[in-house]
VOGU-3710 file (C-alpha; in Angstrom, 3 decimals, decimal comma):
1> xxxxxxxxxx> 0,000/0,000/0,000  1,529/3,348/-0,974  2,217/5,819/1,592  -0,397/8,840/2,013  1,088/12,044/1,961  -2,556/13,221/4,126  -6,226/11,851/4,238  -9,114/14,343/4,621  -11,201/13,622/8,276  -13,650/16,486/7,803
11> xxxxxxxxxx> -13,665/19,807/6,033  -10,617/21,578/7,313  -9,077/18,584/8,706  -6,437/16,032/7,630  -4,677/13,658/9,588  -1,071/12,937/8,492  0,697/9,563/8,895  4,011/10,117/10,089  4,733/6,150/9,583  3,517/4,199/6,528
21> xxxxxxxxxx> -0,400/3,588/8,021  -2,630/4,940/10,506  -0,206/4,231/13,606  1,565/7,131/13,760  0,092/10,634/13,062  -0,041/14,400/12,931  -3,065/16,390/12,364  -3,680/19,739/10,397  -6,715/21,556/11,158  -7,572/24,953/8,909
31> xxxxxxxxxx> -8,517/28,384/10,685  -11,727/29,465/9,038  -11,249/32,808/10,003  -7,725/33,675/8,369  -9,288/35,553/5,400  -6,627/33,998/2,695  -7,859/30,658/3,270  -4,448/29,305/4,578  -3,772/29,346/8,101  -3,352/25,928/9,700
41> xxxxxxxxxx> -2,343/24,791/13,149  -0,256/21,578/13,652  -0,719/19,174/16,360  2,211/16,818/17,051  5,309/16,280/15,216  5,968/12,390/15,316  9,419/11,198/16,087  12,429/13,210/14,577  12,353/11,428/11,320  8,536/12,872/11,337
51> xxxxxxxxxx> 8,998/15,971/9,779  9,747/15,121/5,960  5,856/13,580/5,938  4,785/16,264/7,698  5,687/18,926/5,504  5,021/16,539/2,544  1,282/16,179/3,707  1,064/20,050/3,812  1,674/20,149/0,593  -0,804/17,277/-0,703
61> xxxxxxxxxx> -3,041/20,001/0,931  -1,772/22,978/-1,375  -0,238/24,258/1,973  3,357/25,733/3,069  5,419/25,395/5,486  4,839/29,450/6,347  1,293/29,219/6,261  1,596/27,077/10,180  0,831/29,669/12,564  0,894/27,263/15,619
71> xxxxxxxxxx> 2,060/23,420/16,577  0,548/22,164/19,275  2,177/19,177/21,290  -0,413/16,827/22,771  2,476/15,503/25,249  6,165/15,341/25,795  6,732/11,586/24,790  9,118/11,587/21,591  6,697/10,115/18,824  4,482/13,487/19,835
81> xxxxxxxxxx> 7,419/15,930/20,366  9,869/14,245/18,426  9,758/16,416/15,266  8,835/19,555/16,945  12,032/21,732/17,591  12,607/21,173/13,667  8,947/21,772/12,398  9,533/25,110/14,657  12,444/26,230/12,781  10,850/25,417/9,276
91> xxxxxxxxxx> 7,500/26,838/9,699  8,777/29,525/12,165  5,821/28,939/14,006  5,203/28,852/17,750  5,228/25,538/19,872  2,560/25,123/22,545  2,184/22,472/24,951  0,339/22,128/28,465  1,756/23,932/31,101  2,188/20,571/33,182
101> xxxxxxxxxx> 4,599/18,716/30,205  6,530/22,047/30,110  9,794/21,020/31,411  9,769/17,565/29,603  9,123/19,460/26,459  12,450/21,900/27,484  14,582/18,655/28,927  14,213/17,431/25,641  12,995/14,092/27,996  9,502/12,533/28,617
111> xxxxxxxxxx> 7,843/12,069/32,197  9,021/8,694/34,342  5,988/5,648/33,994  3,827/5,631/36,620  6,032/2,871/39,584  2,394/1,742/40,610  1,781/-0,581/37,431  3,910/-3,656/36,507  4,167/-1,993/32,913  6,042/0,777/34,253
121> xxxxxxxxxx> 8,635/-0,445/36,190  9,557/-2,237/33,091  8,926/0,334/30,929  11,427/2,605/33,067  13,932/0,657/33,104  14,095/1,169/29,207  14,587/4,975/29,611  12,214/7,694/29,114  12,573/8,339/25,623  14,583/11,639/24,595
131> xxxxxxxxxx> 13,886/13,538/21,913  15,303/17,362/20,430  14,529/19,781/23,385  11,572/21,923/22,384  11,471/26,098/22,987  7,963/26,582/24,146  6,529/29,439/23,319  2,673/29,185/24,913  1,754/27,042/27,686  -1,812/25,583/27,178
141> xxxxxxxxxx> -4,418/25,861/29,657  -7,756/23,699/30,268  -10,554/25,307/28,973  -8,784/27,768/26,534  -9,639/28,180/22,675  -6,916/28,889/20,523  -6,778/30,484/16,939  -9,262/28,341/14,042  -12,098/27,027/16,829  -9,551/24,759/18,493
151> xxxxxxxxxx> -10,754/23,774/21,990  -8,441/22,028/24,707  -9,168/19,647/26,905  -6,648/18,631/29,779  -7,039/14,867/30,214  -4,010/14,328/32,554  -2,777/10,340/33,128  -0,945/9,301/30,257  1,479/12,417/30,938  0,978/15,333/33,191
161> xxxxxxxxxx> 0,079/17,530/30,957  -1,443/15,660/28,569  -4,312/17,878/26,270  -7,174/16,543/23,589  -8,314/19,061/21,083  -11,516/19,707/19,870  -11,951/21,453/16,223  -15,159/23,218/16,580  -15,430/23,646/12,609  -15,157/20,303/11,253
171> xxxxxxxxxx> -16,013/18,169/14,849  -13,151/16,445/14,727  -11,890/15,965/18,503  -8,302/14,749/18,717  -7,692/12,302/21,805  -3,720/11,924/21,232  -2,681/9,066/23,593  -5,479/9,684/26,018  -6,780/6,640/23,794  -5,298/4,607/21,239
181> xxxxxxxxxx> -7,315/2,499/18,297  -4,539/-0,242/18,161  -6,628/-3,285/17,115  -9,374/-1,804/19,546  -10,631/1,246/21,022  -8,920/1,441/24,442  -7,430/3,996/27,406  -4,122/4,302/27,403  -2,212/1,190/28,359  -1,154/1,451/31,814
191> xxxxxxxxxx> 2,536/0,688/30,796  2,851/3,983/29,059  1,421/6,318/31,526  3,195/8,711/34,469  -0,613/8,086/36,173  -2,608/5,202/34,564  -5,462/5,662/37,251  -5,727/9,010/36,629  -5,550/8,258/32,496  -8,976/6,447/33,201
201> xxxxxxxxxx> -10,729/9,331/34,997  -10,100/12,122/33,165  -10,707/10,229/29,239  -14,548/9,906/31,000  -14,562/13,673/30,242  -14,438/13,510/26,351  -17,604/11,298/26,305  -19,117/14,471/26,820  -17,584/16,310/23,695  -20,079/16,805/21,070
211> xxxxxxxxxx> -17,836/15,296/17,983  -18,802/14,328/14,564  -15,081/12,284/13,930  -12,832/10,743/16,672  -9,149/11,175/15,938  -6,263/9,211/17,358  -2,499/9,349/17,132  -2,609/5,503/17,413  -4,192/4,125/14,928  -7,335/5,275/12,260
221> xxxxxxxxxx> -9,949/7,662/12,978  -13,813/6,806/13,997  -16,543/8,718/12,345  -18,843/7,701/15,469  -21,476/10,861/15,660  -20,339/11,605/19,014  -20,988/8,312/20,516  -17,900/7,530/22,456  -19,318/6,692/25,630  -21,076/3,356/23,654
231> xxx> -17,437/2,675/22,364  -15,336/2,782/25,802  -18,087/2,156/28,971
//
């Protein structure tokens, strides 16, 4: 199966795989309101070898790398944060992550697996996973809209400062890790969380999203019509 450069989710939306298939992706979402029609935001970067699909997705979408006006990092874990430091000095656009993944994003160094759960006390003894230190620029906030109808959601577990995003124009809400669509629809495996008790409370929260698409970084998307809750509980 050839690689896709990016595959529409919605009107204003495109998810782009990073690796060949749906396992590993970044998202563009359009901002309706830039009057030339070209203003995008980014969310995640993939691993440092991420970039080159990345920018060759933009421009399946008739987009440049100068048209980015914001990249948005779901989490400090490298297959999220991975390609952002160089996407930032391509685009020249501003990196935001939570305020709570902050100094992971600036260590340039994910958050240690949650010592509670079998899974991650093996998991840390593999490392945390490093990745190019990121210069943040804007330090999300629950709650807060950014440019283009993008909503954010902190759903705290899998890191600290984990975030979901809503896209208000096309319904598309983005989980990132908060769940993954790896042969099933399923929170976060315990094994890859700094809190995997805390991953399973706050994902309850996006049930109540009004969504038309469900988007993951792991794996393809779901048009469900909003119906997570019959998916997950």
């Amino acid at each position: 199966m050839a690689h896709q450069a990016a595959v529409p989710l919605a009107e204003g939306a495109w998810r782009i795989p990073t690796v060949p298939g749906p396992w590993l992706n970044t998202f563009v979402f359009a901002d309706p309101s830039d009057a030339a029609g070209r203003a995008v935001t980014l969310v995640d970067t993939g691993l440092p070898g991420g970039p080159k699909h990345v920018l060759a997705g933009l421009a399946a979408i008739g987009r440049q790398p100068s048209d980015v006006r914001r990249i948005v990092v779901t989490h400090a874990h490298p297959d999220h944060a991975g390609g952002a430091a160089a996407l930032a000095e391509t685009t020249g656009a501003p990196v935001a992550i939570h305020g709570d993944d902050v100094s992971f994003a600036l260590a340039g160094a994910g958050p240690r697996f949650d010592p509670s759960t079998r899974g991650g006390r093996l998991m840390a003894r593999l490392g945390r996973g490093t990745f190019p230190p990121v210069a943040v620029a804007e330090e999300l906030t629950d709650g807060q809209v950014l440019d283009g109808g993008l909503y954010v959601f902190a759903t705290a577990g899998h890191t600290p400062g984990h975030v979901a995003l809503l896209h208000g124009p096309s319904g598309v809400l983005m989980v990132g890790d908060a769940l993954m669509n790896v042969g099933r629809m399923r929170v976060s495996p315990a094994a890859l969380c700094f809190d995997a008790r805390r991953c399973r409370e706050t994902v309850r929260r996006l049930a109540d999203v009004d969504h038309s698409v469900l988007a993951f970084s792991h794996g393809p998307a779901v048009d469900d019509g909003g119906a997570l809750s019959a998916h997950l509980w």
